[in-house]
C-alpha positions in Angstrom: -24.6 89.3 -75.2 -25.9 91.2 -72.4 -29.2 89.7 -72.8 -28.6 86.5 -72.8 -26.4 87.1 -69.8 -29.4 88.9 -68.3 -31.5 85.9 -69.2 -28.9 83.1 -68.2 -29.3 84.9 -64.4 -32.8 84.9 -64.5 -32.9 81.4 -65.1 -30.0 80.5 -63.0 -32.4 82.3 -60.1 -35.6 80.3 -60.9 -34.0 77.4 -60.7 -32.5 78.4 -57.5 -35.5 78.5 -55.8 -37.0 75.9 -57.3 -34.7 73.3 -56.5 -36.0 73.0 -52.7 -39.7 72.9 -53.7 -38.6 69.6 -56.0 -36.3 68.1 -53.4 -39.3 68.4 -50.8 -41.9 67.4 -53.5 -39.4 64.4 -54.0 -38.6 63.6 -50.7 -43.1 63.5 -50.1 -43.2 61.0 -52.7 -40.9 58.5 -51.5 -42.1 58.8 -48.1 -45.4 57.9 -49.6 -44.3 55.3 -51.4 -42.2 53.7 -48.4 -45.7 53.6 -46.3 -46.9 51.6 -49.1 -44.5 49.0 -48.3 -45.1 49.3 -45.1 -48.3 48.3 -45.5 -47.1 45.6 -47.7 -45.2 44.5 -44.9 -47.7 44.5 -42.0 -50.4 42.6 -44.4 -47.5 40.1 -45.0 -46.7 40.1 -40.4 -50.6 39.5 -40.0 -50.7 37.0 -42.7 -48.2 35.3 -40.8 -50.4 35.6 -37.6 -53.5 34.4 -38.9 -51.7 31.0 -39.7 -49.7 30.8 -36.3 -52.8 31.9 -33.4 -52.4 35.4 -33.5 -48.4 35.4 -33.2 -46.1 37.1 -35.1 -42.8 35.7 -36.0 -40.6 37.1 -33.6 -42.7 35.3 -30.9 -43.7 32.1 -33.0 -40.5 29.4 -32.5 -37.9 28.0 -34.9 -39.7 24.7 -35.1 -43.0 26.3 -36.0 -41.8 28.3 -38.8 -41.5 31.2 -36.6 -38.1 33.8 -35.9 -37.9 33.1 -32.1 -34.6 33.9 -29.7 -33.0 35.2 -33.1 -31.2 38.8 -33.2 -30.7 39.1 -36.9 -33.6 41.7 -37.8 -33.5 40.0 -41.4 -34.4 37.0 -40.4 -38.0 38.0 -39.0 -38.3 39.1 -42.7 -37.0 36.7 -44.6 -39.3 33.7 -42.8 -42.3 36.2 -45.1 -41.1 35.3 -48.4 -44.0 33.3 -49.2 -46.1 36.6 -47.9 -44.1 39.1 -49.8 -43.9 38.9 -53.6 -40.2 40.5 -53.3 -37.6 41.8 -51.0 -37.7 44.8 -52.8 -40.8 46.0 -50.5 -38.1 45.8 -47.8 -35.9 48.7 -49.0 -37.0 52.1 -48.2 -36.3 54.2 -51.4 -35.3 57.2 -49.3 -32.7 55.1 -47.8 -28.9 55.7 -49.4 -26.7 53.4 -47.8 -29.0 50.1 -48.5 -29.6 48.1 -51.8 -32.4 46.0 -52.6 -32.2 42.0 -53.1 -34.0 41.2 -56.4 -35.7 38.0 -54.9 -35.4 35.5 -51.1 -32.9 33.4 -52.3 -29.1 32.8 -51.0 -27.3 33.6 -54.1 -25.2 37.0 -54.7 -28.5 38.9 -55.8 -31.0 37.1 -53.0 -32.2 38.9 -50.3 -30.4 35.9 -48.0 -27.1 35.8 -49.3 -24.6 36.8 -47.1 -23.5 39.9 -49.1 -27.5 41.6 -48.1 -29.2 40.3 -45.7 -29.4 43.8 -43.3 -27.7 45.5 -46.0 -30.9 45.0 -48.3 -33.4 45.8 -45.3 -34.3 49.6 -44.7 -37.2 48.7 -41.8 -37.1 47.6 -37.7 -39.1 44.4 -36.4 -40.9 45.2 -33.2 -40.3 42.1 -31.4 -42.8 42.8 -28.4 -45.9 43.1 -31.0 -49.3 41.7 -30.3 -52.5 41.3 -32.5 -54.5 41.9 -29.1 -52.2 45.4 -28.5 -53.4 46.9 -31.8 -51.2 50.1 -31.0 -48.0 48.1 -30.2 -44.9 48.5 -32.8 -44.9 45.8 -35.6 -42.0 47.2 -37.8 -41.1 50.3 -39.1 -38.1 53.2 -40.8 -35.1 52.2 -39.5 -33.7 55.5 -38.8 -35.3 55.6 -35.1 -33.0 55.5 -31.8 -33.3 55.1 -28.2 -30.5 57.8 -27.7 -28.9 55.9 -25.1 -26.4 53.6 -27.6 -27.3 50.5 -25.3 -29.1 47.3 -26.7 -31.0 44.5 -24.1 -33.1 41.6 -23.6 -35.8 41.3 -24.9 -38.3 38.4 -22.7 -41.2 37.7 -25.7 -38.6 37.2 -28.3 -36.6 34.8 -26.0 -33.6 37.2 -26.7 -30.5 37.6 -24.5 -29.1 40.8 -25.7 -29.6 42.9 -29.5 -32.9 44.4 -28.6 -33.9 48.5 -28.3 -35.6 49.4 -25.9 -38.4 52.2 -26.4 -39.0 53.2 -23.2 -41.8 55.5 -22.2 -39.6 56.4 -18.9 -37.4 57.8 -21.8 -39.3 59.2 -24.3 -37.4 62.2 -24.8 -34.6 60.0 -25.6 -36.5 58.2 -28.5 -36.1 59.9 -31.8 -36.0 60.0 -36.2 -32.4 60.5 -37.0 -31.3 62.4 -40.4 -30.9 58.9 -42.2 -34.3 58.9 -44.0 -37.3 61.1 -44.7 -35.7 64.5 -42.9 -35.9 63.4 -39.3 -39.2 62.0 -39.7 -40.9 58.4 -40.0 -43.4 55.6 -40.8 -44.2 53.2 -38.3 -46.5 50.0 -39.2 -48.5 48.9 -36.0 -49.6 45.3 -35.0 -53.5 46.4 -36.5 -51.6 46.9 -39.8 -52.2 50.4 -40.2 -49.3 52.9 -40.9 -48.4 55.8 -38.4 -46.7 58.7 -40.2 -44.7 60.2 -37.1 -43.0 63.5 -36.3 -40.4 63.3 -33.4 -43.3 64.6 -31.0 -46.0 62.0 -32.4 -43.4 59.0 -32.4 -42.4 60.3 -29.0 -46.3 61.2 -27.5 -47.4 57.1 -29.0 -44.7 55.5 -27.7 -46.0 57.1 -24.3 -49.8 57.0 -23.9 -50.9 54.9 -26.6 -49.3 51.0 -27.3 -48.4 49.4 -23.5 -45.6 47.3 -24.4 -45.1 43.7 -23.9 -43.6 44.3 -20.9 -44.3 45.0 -17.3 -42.9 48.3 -17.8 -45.1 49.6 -21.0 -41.8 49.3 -23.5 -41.8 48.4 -26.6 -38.4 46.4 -28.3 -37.3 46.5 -31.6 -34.7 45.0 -33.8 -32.8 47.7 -35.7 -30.5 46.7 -38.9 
């Protein structure tokens, strides 16, 4: 009895310090396996811009098939269904208080159906990203904030209020909350490429590197 006791502990240890090495190996792969749909998304944004000069949807209008003056960050998304094979590339695995949509239509289970919409989307829309600013913020993990609980216009994307603003005036504002990948984050950028980010890197690009589509070097995004 004693030995099996001894060798119940023993095994109770092991496992005690394994369990963080597994939660972390865990946690790499889905952070890997969200920047694959990230890249997913951006070649879906730039297969977009290819058919509308250059443009993405949040700058392209209504009447061209584009997402322009609206709010709703599924909206830029859902105008890709003919880009993205599923909505399920739009659900971050990492994230726990989403679900994925299991196609783009409007019934209970589509991706447009009142009951998912944001609730099925785990990524921002940069709505002040250019194919000519290769550096500028295309979309991205949604667990990134200004820090100052504030949303504003936004001039590209013809929108009157619902925007962040990721101002470089403000960087040490701008920040990876807990909500996915342990206060870290993927960004896809208008050249399609994927940015893993710490808070410094996030922080040190949004600085020096993309100038914004405004006068002011800021880039907005639409946050679900």
């Amino acid at each position: 009895m004693i030995e099996l006791l001894v060798v119940i502990a023993i095994i109770a240890i092991l496992a005690s310090l394994l369990m963080p090495a597994l939660a972390r190996a865990k946690g790499k792969a889905l952070r890997i396996q969200c920047v694959s749909q990230l890249q997913q998304v951006g070649f879906a944004m730039r297969s977009f811009a290819n058919e509308h000069r250059d443009t993405f949807p949040p700058q392209v209008e209504i009447a061209d098939g584009g997402t322009r003056a609206l709010s709703d960050p599924w909206m830029h998304f859902s105008v890709l269904s003919n880009e993205l094979t599923t909505p399920r590339i739009l659900f971050c695995p990492s994230d726990k208080e989403k679900r994925s949509a299991s196609d783009f239509s409007h019934p209970a289970q589509g991706f447009t159906s009142p009951t998912n919409r944001n609730k099925s989307l785990s990524y921002f829309v940069g709505t002040h990203a250019y194919s000519q600013q290769s550096q500028t913020l295309l979309a991205g993990d949604r667990n990134i904030t200004n820090g100052l609980r504030q949303l504003e216009t936004c001039r590209p994307a013809n929108l009157s209020s619902g925007a962040m603003s990721l101002d470089p005036r403000r960087s040490t504002d701008i920040r990876w909350t807990p909500l996915l990948h342990r206060n870290v984050g993927n960004i896809c950028l208008a050249d399609g490429s994927i940015f893993m980010a710490t808070q410094a890197r996030l922080r040190a690009h949004v600085i020096h590197d993309p100038v914004g589509g405004d006068p002011n070097g800021r880039n907005h995004i639409l946050v679900p």
